[in-house]
Each structure stands twice: as C-alpha cells, then as structure tokens.
C-alpha positions as CSV (number, residue, x, y, z in Angstrom):
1,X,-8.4,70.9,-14.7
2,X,-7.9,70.1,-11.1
3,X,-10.7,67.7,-11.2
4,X,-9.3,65.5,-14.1
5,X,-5.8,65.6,-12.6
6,X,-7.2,63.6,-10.0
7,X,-9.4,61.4,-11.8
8,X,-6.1,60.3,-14.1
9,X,-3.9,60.2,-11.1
10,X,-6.5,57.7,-9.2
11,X,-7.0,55.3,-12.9
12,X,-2.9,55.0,-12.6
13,X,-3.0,54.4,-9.0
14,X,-5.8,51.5,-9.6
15,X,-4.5,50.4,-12.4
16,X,-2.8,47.5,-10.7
17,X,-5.5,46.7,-8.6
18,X,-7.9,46.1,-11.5
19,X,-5.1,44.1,-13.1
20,X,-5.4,41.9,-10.0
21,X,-9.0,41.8,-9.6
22,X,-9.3,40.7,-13.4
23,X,-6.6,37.6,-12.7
24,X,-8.4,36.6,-9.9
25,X,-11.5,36.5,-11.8
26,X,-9.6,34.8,-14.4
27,X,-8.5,32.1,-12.0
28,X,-11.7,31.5,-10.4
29,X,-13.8,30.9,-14.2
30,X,-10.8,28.9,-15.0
31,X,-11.3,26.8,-12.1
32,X,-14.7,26.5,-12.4
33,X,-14.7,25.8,-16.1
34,X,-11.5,23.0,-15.7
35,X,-12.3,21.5,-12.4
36,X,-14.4,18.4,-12.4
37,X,-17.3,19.0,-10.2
38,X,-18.9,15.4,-9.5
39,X,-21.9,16.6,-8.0
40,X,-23.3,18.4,-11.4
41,X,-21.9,15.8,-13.4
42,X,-24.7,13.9,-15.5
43,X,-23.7,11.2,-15.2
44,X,-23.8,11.0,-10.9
45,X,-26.8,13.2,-10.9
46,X,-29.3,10.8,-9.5
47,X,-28.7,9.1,-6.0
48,X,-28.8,5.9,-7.5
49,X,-25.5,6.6,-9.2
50,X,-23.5,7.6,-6.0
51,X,-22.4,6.4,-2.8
52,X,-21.6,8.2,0.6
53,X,-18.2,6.6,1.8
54,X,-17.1,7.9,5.2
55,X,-13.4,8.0,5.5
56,X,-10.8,9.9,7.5
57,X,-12.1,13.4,6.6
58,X,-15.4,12.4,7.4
59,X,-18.3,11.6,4.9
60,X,-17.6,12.4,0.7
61,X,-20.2,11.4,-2.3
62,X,-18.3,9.3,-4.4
63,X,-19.7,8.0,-7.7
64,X,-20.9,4.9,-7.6
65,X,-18.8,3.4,-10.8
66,X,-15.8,5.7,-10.7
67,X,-13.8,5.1,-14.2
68,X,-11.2,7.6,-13.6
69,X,-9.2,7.2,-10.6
70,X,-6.1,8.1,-8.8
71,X,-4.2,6.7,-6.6
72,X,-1.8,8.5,-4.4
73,X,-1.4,5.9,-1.6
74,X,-0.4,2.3,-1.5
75,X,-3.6,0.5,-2.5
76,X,-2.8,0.1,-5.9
77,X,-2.4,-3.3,-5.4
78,X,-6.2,-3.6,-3.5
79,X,-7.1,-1.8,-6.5
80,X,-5.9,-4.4,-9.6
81,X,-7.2,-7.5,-7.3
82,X,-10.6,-5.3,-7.6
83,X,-10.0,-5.6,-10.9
84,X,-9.4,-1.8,-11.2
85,X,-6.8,-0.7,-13.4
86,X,-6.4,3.6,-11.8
87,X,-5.1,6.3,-14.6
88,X,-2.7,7.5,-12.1
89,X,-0.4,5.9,-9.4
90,X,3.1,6.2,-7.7
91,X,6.0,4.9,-9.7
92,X,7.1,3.2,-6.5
93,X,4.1,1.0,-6.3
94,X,3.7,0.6,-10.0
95,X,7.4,-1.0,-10.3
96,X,6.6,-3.5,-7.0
97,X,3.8,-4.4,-8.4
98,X,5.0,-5.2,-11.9
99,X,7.2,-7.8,-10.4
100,X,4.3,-9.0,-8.9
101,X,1.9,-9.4,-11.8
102,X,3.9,-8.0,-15.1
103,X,4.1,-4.9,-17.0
104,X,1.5,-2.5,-16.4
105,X,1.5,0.4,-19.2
106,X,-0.7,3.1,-19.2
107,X,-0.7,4.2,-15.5
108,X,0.6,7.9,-14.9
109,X,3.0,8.4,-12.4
110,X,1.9,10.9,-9.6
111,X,4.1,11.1,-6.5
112,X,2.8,9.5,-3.5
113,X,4.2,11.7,-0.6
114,X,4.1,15.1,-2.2
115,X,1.8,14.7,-5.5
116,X,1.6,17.0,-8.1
117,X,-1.5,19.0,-7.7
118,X,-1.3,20.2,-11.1
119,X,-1.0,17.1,-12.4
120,X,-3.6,15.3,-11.0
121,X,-6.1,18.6,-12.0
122,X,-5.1,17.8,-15.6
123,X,-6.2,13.9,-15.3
124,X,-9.6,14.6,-15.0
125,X,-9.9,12.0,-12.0
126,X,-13.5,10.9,-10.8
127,X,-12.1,9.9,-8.2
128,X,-9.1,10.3,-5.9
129,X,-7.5,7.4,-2.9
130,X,-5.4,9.3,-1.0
131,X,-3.6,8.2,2.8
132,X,-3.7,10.0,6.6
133,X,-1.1,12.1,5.7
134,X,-2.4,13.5,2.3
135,X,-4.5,15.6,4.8
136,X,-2.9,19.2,4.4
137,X,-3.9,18.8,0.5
138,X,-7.0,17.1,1.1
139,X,-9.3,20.5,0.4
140,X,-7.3,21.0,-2.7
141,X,-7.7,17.1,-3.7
142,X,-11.2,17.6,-3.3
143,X,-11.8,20.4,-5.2
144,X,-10.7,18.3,-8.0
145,X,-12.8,15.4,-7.4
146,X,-14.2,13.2,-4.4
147,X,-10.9,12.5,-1.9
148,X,-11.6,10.0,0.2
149,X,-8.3,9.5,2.4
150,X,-7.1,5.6,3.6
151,X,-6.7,5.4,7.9
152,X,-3.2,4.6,8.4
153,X,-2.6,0.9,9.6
154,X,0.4,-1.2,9.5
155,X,1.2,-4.2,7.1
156,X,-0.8,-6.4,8.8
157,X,-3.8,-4.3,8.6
158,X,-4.2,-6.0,4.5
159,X,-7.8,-7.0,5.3
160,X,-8.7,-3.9,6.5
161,X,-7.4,-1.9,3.9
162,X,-8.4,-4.1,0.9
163,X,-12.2,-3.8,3.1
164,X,-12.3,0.2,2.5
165,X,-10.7,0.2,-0.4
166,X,-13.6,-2.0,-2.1
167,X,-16.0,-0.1,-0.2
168,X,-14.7,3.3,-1.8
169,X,-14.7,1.8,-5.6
170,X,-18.2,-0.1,-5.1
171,X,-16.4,-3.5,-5.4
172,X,-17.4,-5.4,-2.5
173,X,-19.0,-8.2,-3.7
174,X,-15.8,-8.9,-5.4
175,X,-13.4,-8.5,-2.3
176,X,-15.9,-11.1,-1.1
177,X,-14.9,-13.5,-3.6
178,X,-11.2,-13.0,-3.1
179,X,-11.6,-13.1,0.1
180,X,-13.6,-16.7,-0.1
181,X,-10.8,-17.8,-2.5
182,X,-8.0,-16.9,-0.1
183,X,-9.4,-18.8,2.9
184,X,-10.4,-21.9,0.7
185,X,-6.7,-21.9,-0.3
186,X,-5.9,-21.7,3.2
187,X,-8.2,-24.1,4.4
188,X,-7.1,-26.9,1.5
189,X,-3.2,-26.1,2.9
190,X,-4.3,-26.8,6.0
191,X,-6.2,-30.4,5.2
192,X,-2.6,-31.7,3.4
193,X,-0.6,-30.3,6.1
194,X,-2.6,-32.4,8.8
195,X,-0.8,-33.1,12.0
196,X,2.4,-31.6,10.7
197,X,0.9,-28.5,11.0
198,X,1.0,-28.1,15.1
199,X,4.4,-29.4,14.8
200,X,6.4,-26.7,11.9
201,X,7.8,-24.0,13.7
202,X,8.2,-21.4,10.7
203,X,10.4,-18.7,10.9
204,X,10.3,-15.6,8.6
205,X,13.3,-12.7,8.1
206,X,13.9,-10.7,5.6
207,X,17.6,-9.4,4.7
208,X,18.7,-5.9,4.0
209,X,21.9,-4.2,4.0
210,X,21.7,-2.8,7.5
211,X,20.7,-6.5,9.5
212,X,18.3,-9.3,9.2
213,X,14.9,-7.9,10.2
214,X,12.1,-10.4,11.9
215,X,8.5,-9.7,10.6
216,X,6.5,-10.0,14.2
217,X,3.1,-10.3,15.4
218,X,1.6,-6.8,13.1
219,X,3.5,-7.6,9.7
220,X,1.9,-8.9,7.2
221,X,3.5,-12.2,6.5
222,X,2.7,-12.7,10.6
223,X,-1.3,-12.8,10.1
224,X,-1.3,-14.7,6.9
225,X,0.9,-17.4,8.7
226,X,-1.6,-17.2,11.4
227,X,-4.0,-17.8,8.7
228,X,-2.5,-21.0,7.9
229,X,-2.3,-22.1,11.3
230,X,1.2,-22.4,11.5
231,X,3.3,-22.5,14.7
232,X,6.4,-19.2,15.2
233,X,9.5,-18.7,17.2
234,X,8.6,-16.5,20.3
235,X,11.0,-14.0,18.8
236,X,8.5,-13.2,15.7
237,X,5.1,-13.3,18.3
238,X,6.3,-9.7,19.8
239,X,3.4,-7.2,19.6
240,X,4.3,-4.0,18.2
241,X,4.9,-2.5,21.9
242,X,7.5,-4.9,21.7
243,X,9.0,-4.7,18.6
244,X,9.0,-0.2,18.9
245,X,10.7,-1.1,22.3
246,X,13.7,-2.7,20.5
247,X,14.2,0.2,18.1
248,X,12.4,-1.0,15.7
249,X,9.0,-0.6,14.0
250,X,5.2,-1.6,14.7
251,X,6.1,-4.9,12.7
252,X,9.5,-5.8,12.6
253,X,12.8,-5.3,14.3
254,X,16.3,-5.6,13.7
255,X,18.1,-8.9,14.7
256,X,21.5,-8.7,16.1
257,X,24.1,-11.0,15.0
258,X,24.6,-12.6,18.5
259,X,21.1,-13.5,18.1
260,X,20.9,-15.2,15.4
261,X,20.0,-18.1,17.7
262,X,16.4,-16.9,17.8
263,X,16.2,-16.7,14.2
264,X,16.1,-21.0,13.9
265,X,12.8,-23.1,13.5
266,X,11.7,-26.3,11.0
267,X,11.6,-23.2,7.9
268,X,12.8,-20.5,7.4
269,X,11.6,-18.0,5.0
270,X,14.6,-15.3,4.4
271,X,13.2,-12.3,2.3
272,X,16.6,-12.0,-0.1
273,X,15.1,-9.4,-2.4
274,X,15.1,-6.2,-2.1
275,X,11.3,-4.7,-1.6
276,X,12.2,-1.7,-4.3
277,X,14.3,-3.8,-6.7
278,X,16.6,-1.4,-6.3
279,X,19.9,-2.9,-4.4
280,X,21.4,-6.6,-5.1
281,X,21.1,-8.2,-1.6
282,X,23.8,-11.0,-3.1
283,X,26.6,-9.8,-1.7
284,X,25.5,-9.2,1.8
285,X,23.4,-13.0,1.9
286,X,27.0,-14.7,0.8
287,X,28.5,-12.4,3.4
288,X,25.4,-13.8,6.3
289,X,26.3,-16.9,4.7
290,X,30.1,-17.4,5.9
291,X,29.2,-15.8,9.8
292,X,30.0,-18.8,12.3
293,X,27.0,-18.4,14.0
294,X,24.6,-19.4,10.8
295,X,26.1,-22.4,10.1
296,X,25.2,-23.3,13.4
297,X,21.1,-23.2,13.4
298,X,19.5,-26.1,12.8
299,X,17.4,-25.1,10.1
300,X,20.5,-24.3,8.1
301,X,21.9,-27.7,9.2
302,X,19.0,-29.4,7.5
303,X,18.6,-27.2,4.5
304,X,15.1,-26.1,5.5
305,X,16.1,-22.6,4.5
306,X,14.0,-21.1,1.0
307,X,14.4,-17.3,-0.1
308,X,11.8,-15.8,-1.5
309,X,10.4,-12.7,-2.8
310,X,9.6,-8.9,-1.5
311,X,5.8,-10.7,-1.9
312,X,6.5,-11.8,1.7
313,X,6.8,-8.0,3.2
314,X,4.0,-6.9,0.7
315,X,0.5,-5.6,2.0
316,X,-2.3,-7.1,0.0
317,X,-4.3,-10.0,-1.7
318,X,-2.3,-10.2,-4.5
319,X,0.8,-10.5,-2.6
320,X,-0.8,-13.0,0.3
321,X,-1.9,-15.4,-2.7
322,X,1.8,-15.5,-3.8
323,X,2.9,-16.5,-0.2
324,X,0.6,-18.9,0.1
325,X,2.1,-20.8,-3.4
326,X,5.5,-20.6,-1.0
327,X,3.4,-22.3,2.1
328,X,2.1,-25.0,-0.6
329,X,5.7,-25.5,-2.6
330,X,7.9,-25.7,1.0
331,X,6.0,-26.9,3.4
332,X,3.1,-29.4,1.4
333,X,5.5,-31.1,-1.5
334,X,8.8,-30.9,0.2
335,X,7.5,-33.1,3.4
C-alpha cells in the first residue's frame, strides 16, 4: 500500500511536467510541419535551382526564382523596377510608392521596424529581404525561409542597394538594363543641355514643418545631379562629416533662416511635398513665402524656382527616372 501511495503521489507530482513535455512536442511537429523549409523543398532541390547570396549574416541559399517574397525593408521600390511584385511589404513604403507608380493591391502589410513574426510565418514566404537592424529576429526570419538582410547605406547609396537587391532575387540582367536606360537618359540630357550645362548652378531643398533642409553630397538627389553633370552651391557639396557636424544627418541638414542666402543658384528644386503624404506643407511654403529674406534671392527674383515631389528625397530607380523628367521639363524646354 505504501508502495502505490508513492507511485500515485509521483504520477500527480509529474503530471505537469508531461503536460509540458507534450506542448513542447506539440510545438516543435507544428513547426516542422508549418515552417517552409527551402532546402527540402522540390522544387530548390537541385543546385541548379538555387543561389548562394552573401549578405550581412553572412552566406544563405536562396532559391534561384523566388515567387513568394517579403519585404520588411525599404527596397520595395528596387523590387517593382525588377519587375517583382512581393506578397508582403510595409504600409509605409507601399503608400510612397503608390504615389509614385499607382495603386498597388494585393500586397500585405507587415511592419517594417518591428514585423509580425507570426504573420510573416503564415505567408508562406520563399523568400524574405530584411535591413541591418532586422538582426535580433534574423534566426527567427530564417527559420521561416531564406533571410538575407540589406547593409545599411544612406540615400545616396540607390545603386548599391538596387545592385544587391537584384542579386538576391536573380534579376541582374535586368538591373543592367535599367541601369543602361538611366544613363542613356542621362547622357541624351546632357547632349541638349550643351554648354549650359557647366554654367546652371542647381540648387535642391526640401521643406518641412521644422526648416528647409539641403540634400548634400550623400543624398540621393546629390548623385543623380552628379549624374547629370550639373554644377551645386558649396552649401549642398558638404560630405556627411559635414552635414552630422551641423546637427544634421549623413545627407542633409537643416538651413537656418539667416541663411537662406546659401540656398540661391540658376534652379531651385524645393521638395514641397511631404515624403509620407501625410502633412499639407501649404501653409508653411506661403508662410517661407512672405519672409524678407526669400524675396531677396535671385533665383526667386527670376522665377527659376519649381516644386516638385517626395521623388526627389526618394532612394531608387523608379524615383531617379522621375527626377530626371524634372531635369528634362526645367532645365532642357524652359531654356
């Protein structure tokens, strides 16, 4: 009797423990079972029908035509000029990027800085484009599918990132072709602009409801302009030493009202929309409108001043093709 006392007092006392042991196991054939696992996949099971990418986290085998994919960074718009349309994406991105090139239905919204896990699980990705700082989740990501996670860079680091971002989807042929298509456009500006070209100072700011910000040497606007050959104010040629040293970031920096001197040139560009669509910028370009000190530059003077769209602060192909329509409208027909 003392024996089986014991024996039913130790099955109570385990009773919870083999509850936990049986979720666990639970979990794990759940896992297994749900998880895409590329690597046993049919249809990546030769070599032929994969590719090695290295990346931030080192080396990951990615399929070689990936039909499902994520996107939890910013190279959605890399992406659609790739002619890749992802099953998932940031709502952020997705909204620029309809005002950019229309409505875009059917992409999931999946936060970009803290992204569901769960979510993405339940998408059944091939693939997954994550950024640097996507690192903490990065073993979780991976269990999913193949993570491959984007360097960081700064806006003017487009080529770069539309580079690796065709090398992880297996599109490079293609970036090739934009590429070719954006320096012909370039180089055909550049024939009708002639000697006027060496002579156009063109200065770029973009307005928000803090201050007028100037796009310097590491934005993006700043290398396509260098692109085009086009001569800047010494105010937007500040390296992004520079621009960090004036409280700023690695691309821009705050202009103060009393120098709004540095601001003039033959053009300028003024960014008057705001890059999330979310605040009317109206208000506060009537109110730089009526300050003394405007009236006062010469480009204003001569009317030489054209607002134009978030395009100019963007970060890729798509975006750069649409600045260089400005270039072509402002500084080719109007001269």
């Amino acid at each position: 009797m003392r024996t089986t006392h014991w024996l039913t007092k130790c099955f109570v006392l385990c009773l919870p423990l083999l509850g936990l042991l049986a979720v666990v196991v639970w979990l794990n054939s759940y896992f297994f079972f749900n998880y895409p696992k590329v690597s046993h996949d049919k249809s990546v099971s030769s070599l032929g029908q994969v590719r090695v990418v290295q990346h931030l986290m080192g080396k990951t085998i990615v399929p070689a035509h990936p039909q499902r994919v994520v996107m939890l960074g910013d190279s959605l718009e890399n992406a659609l000029a790739l002619g890749i349309k992802p099953i998932a994406a940031s709502k952020l991105f997705v909204s620029q990027l309809q005002r950019l090139v229309g409505p875009l239905s059917g992409i999931e919204d999946v936060d970009w800085f803290s992204p569901s896990i769960e979510k993405v699980l339940f998408l059944k990705p091939d693939l997954i484009l994550g950024m640097d700082f996507h690192q903490d989740i990065y073993p979780l990501l991976s269990h999913i599918a193949p993570t491959v996670l984007a360097p960081p860079g700064t806006t003017g680091a487009w080529k770069e990132s539309f580079a690796f971002t065709a090398r992880v989807l297996g599109k490079t042929k293609i970036a090739q072709q934009v590429m070719d298509n954006y320096y012909a456009r370039l180089a055909r500006f550049k024939a009708k602009m002639g000697d006027r070209l060496n002579t156009t100072l063109v200065s770029v700011a973009e307005l928000r409801t803090d201050a007028l910000w100037l796009w310097a040497k590491a934005s993006f606007s700043a290398v396509i302009l260098k692109d085009a050959g086009v001569a800047r104010p010494y105010s937007q040629t500040l390296d992004s030493q520079a621009t960090l040293s004036l409280g700023g970031g690695p691309a821009a920096y705050a202009l103060s009202e009393e120098l709004l001197s540095e601001l003039d040139g033959d053009i300028l560009f003024l960014v008057s929309e705001d890059t999330q669509g979310k605040r009317d910028l109206y208000p506060i370009l009537e109110q730089l409108k009526a300050k003394p000190l405007w009236s006062k530059l010469k480009v204003v003077q001569q009317k030489k001043v054209h607002e134009v769209g978030f395009y100019w602060v963007q970060f890729g192909p798509l975006a750069a093709n649409r600045m260089i329509d400005d270039l072509e409208r402002y500084l080719v027909k109007q001269q």
